[in-house]
C-alpha positions as CSV (number, residue, x, y, z in Angstrom):
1,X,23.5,7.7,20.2
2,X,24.8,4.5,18.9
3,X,24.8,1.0,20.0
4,X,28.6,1.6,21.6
5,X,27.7,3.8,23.6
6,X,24.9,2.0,25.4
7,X,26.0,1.4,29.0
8,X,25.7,-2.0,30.5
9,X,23.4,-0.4,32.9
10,X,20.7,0.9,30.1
11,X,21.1,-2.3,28.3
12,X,19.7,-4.3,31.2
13,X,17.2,-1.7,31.6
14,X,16.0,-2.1,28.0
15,X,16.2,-5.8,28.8
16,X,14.0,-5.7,30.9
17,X,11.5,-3.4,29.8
18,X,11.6,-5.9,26.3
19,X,10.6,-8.7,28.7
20,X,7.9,-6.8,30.1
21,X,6.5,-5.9,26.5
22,X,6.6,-9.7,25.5
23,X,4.4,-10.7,28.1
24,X,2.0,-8.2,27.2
25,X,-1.2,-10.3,25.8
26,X,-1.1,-8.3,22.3
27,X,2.8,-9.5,22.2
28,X,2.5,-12.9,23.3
29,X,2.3,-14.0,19.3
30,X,4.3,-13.6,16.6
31,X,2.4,-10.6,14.7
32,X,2.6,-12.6,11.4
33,X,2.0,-16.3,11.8
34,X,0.4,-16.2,15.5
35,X,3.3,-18.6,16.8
36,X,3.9,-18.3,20.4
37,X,6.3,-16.4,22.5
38,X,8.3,-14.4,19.9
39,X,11.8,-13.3,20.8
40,X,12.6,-11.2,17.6
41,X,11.2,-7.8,16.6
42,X,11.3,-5.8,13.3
43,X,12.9,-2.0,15.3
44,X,11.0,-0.1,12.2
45,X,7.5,-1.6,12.0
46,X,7.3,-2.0,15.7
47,X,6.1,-5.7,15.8
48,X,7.5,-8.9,17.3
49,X,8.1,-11.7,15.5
50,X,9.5,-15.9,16.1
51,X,12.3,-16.7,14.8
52,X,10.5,-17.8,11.0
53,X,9.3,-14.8,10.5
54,X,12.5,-12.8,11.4
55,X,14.3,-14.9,8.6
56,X,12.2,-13.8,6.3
57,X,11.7,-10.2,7.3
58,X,15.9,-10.1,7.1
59,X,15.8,-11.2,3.6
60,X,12.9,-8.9,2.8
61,X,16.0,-6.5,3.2
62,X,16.3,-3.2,5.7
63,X,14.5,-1.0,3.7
64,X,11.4,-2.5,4.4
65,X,12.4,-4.6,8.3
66,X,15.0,-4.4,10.3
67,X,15.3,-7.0,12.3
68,X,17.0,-7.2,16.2
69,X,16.8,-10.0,18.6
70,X,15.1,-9.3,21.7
71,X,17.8,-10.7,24.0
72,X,21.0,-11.0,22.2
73,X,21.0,-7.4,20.3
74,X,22.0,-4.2,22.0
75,X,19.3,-1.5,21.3
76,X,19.0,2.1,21.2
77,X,16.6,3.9,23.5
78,X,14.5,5.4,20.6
79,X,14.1,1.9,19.6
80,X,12.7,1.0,22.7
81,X,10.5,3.6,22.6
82,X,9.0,3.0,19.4
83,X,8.4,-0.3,20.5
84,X,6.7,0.5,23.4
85,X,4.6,3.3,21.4
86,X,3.3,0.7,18.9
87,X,3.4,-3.4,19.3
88,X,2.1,-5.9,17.2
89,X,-1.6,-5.0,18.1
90,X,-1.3,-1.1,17.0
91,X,0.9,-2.4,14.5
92,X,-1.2,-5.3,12.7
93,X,-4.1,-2.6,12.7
94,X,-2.6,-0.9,9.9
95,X,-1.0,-3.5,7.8
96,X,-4.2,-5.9,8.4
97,X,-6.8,-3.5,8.3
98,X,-8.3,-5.5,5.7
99,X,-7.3,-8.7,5.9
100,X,-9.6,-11.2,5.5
101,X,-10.6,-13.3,8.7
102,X,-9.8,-16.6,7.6
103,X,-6.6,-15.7,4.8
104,X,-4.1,-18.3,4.6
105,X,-1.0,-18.1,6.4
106,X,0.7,-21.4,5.3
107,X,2.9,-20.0,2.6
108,X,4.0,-17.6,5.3
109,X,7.2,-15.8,2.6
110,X,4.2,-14.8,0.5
111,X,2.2,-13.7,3.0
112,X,5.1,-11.4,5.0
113,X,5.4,-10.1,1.5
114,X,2.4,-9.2,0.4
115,X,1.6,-7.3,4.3
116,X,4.5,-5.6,4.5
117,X,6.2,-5.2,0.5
118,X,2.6,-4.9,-1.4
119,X,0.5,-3.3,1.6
120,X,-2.0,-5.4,0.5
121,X,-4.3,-5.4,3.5
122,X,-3.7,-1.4,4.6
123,X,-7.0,-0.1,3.9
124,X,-7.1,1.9,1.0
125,X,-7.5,5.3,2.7
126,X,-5.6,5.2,5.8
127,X,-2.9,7.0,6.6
128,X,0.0,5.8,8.7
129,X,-1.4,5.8,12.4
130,X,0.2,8.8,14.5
131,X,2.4,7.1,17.9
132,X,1.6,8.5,20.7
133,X,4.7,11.1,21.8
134,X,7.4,9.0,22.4
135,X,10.4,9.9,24.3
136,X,14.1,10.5,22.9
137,X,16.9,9.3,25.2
138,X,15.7,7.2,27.9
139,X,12.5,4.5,27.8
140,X,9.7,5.9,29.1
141,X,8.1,2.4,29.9
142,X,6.0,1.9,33.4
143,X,6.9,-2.0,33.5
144,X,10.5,-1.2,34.8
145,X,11.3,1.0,37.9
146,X,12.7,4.5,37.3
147,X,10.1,5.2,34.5
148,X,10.1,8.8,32.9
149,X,12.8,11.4,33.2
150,X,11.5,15.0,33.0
151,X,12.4,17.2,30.8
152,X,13.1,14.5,28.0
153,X,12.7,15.9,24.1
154,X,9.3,14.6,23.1
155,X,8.8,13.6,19.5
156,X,5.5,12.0,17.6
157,X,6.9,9.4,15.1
158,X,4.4,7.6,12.6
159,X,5.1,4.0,11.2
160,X,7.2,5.3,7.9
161,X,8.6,8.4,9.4
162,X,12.2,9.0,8.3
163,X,13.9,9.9,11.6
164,X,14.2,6.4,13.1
165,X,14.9,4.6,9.6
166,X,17.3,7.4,9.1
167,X,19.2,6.2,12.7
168,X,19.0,3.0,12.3
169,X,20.5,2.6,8.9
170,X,23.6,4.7,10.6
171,X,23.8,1.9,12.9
172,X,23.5,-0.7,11.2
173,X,26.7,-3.0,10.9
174,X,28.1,-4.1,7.2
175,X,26.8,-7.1,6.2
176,X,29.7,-9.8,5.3
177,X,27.7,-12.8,4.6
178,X,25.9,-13.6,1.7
179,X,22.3,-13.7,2.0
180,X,19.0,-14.6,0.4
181,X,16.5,-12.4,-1.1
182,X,13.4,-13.0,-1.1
183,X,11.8,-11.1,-4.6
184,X,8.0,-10.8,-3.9
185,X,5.5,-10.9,-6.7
């Protein structure tokens, strides 16, 4: 499935059930500098992020985020779905499994780099966490009316599978502006 062939129908449904996520307490911050009431989410890492952060995940380039706007972006059902499978809780378990509890996040660029680029707070023996099975097609979520549809293909995805990466660079639309890198050291 690509973003064309979303129906204005599914798209208010994943609307929705991305509002209901957001007001989930775990989701109420940005997952990397704790600012309030995100409304941007990186589809591949499963986090939501403000607008700050987003910038700089864009710049980190897509093979490490890909960034979508919560209400202005079309998104693909298996996108939902991994979003509703992980979440910046789940999510900042991995990638800050180590942080230290008072780490500075007022260079936030070096920061975003260092979690996400140098992995530098995954714990050194973890592997990526295993997502609950997620469903392929239709959201599965319990916030919106109409929940799961039996007999939907079930899949387990983990954080750096290749599958959703894999979609999402097929869907991802030419970039014609020029934009800024950010290089992390």
């Amino acid at each position: 499935m690509n973003k064309a062939s979303v129906s204005k129908e599914l798209d208010a449904k994943h609307a929705k059930i991305l509002e209901g996520l957001l007001k989930l307490p775990e989701n109420r911050e940005c997952a990397d500098c704790r600012s309030k009431a995100p409304r941007w989410a990186s589809v591949n890492l499963g986090i939501f992020i403000c607008m700050q952060c987003s910038g700089i995940h864009r710049s980190l380039g897509v093979h490490i985020s890909k960034v979508r706007s919560t209400t202005l972006d079309t998104w693909l059902p298996e996108q939902i779905a991994f979003m509703e499978s992980l979440g910046n809780e789940k999510a900042n378990h991995y990638w800050e499994k180590e942080l230290p509890p008072n780490e500075d996040r007022s260079e936030i660029e070096k920061f975003i780099c260092a979690k996400y680029e140098g992995k530098k707070w995954v714990a050194k023996d973890a592997k990526q966490p295993a997502l609950e099975l997620v469903e392929m097609g239709t959201s599965s979520n319990k916030l919106v009316e109409g929940g799961a549809t039996s007999g939907m293909k079930l899949r387990r995805h983990s954080l750096e599978e290749a599958v959703l990466p894999t979609r999402l660079a097929e869907d991802a639309p030419p970039v014609a502006r020029p934009r800024t890198v950010i290089i992390c050291i």
